[in-house]
N, C-alpha and C positions, 0 to 999 in steps of 0.2 A: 488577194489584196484586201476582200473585207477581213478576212478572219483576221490579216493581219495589224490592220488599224483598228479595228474593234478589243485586241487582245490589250494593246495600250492605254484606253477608254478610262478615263477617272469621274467617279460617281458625284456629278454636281451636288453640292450641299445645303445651294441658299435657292431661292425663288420658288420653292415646290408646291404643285398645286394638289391636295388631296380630295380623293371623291371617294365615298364609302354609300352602301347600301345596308340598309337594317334587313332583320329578319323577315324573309318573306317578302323582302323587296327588291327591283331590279328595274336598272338606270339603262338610258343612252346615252353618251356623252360622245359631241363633235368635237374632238382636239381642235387645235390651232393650227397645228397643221395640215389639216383636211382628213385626218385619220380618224376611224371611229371607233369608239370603244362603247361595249356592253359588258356591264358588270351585272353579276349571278347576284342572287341575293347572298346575305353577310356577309361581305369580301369589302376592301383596302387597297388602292392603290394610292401611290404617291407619283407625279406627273414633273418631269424640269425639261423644258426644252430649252439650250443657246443655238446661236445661228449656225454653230457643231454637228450638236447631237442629239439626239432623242431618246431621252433615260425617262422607263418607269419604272417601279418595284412594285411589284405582288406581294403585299404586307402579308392579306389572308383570302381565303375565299378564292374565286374564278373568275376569271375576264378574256372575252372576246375581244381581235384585234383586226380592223379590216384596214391593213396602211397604206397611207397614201404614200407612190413614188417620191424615194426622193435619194438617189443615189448618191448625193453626198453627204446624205445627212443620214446616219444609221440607224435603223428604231430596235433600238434594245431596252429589252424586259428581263430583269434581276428577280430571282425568286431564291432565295436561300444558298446554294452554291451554284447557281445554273444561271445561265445570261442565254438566251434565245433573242438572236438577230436574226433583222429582216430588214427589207428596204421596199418590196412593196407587193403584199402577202398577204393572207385571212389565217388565221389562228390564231388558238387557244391556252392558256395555259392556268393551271388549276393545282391552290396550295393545300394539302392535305398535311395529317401530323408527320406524317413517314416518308410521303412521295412526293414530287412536283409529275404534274401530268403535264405535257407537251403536244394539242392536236393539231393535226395539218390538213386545211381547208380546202386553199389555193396557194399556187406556187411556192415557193420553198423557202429554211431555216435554216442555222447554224445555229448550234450550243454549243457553248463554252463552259470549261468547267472551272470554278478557283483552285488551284493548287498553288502547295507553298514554292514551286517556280513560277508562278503567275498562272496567267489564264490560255488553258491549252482548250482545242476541239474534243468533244464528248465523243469518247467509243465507243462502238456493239457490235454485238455479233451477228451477223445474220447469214444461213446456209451456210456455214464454217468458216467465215468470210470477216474480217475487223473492216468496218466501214466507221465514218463520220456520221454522226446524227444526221448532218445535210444530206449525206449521199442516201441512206439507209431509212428515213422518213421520207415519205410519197403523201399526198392527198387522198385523206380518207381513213389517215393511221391515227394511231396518241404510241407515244414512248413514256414509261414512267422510271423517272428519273429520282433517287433518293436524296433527299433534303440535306445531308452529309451522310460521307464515307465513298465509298466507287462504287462506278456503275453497275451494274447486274449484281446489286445485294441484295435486292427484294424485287420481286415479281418477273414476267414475262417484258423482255426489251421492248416490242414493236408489235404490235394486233391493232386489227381496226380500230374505231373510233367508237366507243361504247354508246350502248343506247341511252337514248336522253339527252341528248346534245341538242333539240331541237331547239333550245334559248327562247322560250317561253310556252312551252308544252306544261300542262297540267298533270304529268306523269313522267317519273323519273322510271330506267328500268335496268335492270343488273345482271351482268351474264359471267359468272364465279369471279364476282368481285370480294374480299375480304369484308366481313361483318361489320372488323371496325371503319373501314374507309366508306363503305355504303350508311352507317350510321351520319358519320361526319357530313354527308350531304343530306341527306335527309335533315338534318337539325339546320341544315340555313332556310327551313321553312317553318320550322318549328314554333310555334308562336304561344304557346299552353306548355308544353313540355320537350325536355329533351332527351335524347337515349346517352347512355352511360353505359360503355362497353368495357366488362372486365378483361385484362391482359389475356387471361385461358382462353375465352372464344373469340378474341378480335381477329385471329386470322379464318377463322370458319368462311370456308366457302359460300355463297348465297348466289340465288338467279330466281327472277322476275319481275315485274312490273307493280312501281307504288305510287298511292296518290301523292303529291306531294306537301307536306303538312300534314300530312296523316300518322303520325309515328305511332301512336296506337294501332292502329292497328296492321303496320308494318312490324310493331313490336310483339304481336297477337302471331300474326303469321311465322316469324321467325321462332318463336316458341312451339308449335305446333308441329314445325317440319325438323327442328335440331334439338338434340339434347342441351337446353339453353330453358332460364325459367326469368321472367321478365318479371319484374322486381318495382311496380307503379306505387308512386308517393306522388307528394303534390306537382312539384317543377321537375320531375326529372323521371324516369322509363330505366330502370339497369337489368341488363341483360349478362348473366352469368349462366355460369356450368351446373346444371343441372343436377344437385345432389340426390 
């Protein structure tokens, strides 16, 4: 019954309320309707609630979601082609250039995906098995989900919940995460300089723990361990293929 009045759901256009974080910085924000939302530093939502529904969009960036019950009222969050409902649940979800990250706190989700017949449930595979994102997401997971095209075109469906999740830890940490997607978070602390990842090493595997705002010298260490040569100018850190 949810997926199926949520598949009907049209994106309210007028009353929206926006809360954004700068570089380096990160908000609490009490909805209105008793929900709580933590947004990561540089990140973008847009907020519309009617006596309906509860529509945000994940512009950019990450945001925490702890919802308040409300079983007639469905709290869906849009990020690119993906809609994750809940009605009353703790999770995450995180806009990268290539992925949407989906993590699961407490109790449980549905994704939905746009397609040109409308908006169906997200597939995957798990143990040879086609599950629903909701049945196939547990507490404790992230699924990452591609910004457009289908499912399982880039990376692992369902793993834990990566390190760093702590939502206000002073150390972010990486366990064979893609060069370019650990760059992309790393620069929402960025405050002096950002990293600039060329096409050839963006998918470079990477693992371990960084300050965070430290891109130097997370840009020092990633030179040091991969054939990659870090390329420091004033506002920006690029990191290419090692000639």
């Amino acid at each position: 019954m949810l997926t199926l009045s949520v598949g009907s759901l049209l994106w309210w256009q007028g009353g929206r309320d926006a809360y954004r974080t700068g570089i380096g910085e990160r908000r609490v924000i009490a909805l209105a309707d008793g929900s709580r939302l933590s947004l990561d530093a540089d990140s973008l939502v847009t907020v519309a609630f009617t006596a309906q529904r509860r529509n945000i969009v994940l512009e950019k960036g990450r945001a925490r979601f702890k919802v308040a019950k409300d079983p007639l009222r469905p709290f869906a969050v849009r990020s690119g082609r993906n809609v994750i409902v809940a009605t009353g649940t703790e999770f995450s979800v995180e806009r990268l250039s290539r992925e949407i990250r989906v993590a699961l706190f407490e109790g449980h989700v549905a994704v939905l995906r746009d397609t040109p017949q409308g908006q169906t449930n997200a597939i995957v595979r798990r143990d040879g098995r086609r599950l629903t994102v909701e049945r196939a997401l547990t507490p404790g997971h992230e699924i990452g989900l591609p910004v457009s095209g289908t499912i399982g075109s880039i990376g692992p469906a369902i793993g834990p919940i990566a390190g760093g999740e702590g939502w206000g830890a002073e150390q972010i940490s990486f366990t064979a995460e893609t060069l370019g997607a650990a760059a992309e978070r790393m620069n929402r602390y960025a405050e002096r300089r950002r990293v600039v990842v060329d096409p050839g090493v963006a998918d470079v595997r990477i693992s371990g723990v960084f300050n965070i705002g430290d891109v130097d010298a997370f840009a020092q260490a990633i030179a040091a361990t991969f054939p990659v040569d870090a390329a420091v100018e004033d506002t920006t850190i690029r990191l290419k293929r090692h000639q």
